[in-house]
N, C-alpha and C positions, 0 to 999 in steps of 0.2 A: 672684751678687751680689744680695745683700737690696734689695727696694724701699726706697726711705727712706719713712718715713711724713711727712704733712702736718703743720706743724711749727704746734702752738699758740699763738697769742697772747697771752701772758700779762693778765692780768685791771686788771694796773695799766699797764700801757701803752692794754690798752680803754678804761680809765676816763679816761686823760690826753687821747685821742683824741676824748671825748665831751668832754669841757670844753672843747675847744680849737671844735669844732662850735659849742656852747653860744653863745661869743663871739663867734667868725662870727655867727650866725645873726643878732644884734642887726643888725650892719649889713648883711646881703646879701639877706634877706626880701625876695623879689620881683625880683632882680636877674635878666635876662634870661643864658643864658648859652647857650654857642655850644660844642660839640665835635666837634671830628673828628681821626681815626685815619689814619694811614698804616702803612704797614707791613704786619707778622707779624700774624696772629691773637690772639697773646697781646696785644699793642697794644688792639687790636678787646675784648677780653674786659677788658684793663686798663680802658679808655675806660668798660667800662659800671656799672666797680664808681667810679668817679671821679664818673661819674653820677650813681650813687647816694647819695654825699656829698654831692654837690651838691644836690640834691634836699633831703637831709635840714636841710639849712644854710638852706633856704628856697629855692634858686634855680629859676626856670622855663628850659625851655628854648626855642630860636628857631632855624629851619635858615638863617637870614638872617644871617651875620656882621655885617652891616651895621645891625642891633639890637640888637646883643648888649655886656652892660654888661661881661661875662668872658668872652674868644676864650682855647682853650684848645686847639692840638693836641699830640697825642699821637703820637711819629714816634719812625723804628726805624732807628739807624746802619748794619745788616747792611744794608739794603737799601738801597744809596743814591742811587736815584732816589727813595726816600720822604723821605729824608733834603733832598735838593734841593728837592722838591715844597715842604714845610714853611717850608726859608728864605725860601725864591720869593713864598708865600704870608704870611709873614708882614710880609718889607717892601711886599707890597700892602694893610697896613694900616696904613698912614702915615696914610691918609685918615680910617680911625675915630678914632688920636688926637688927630689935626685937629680932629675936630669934637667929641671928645668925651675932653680930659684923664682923664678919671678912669674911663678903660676899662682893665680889667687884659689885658695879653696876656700869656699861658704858652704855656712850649713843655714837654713832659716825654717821656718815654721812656728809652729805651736809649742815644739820641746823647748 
């Protein structure tokens, strides 16, 4: 069985991807932002290419959820005590919206 090779990104979906940044970037510059991974390693290795957007969009980051202007985990259905972890964690953020409407909270992964 043939390896598959790593599958190209086409040039105008890169480009679609850079405008769509572009946009963000206007309103997130400086937005404090929060991530964390449960799960697989792929999760772990997803989280840091997420990062890296994030970054580029202008956002800083914060190990403090309790600052953070975008809580963002990143969790894995296979495993689903990470999967519980996540839910668990995420309605103990009642309290950021509480005090702060215009916090974004994601969930993304495999679940």
């Amino acid at each position: 069985m043939a390896k598959e090779s790593a599958k190209e990104i086409p040039q105008e979906e890169l480009d679609r991807q850079e405008e769509f940044v572009c946009l963000v970037k206007e309103h997130f510059e400086g937005k404090k932002c929060f991530v964390h991974s449960y799960g697989c390693q792929q999760n772990v290795a997803d989280s840091e290419r997420i990062k890296g957007r994030l970054e580029e969009m202008g956002g800083v980051f914060t190990d403090e959820v309790n600052e953070a202007d975008f809580i963002l985990y990143n969790t894995c259905a296979v495993r689903e005590t990470a999967e519980d972890r996540a839910f668990g964690n995420v309605g103990a953020l009642k309290h950021c919206k509480e005090r702060n409407r215009d916090v974004i909270i994601a969930l993304c992964g495999c679940m």
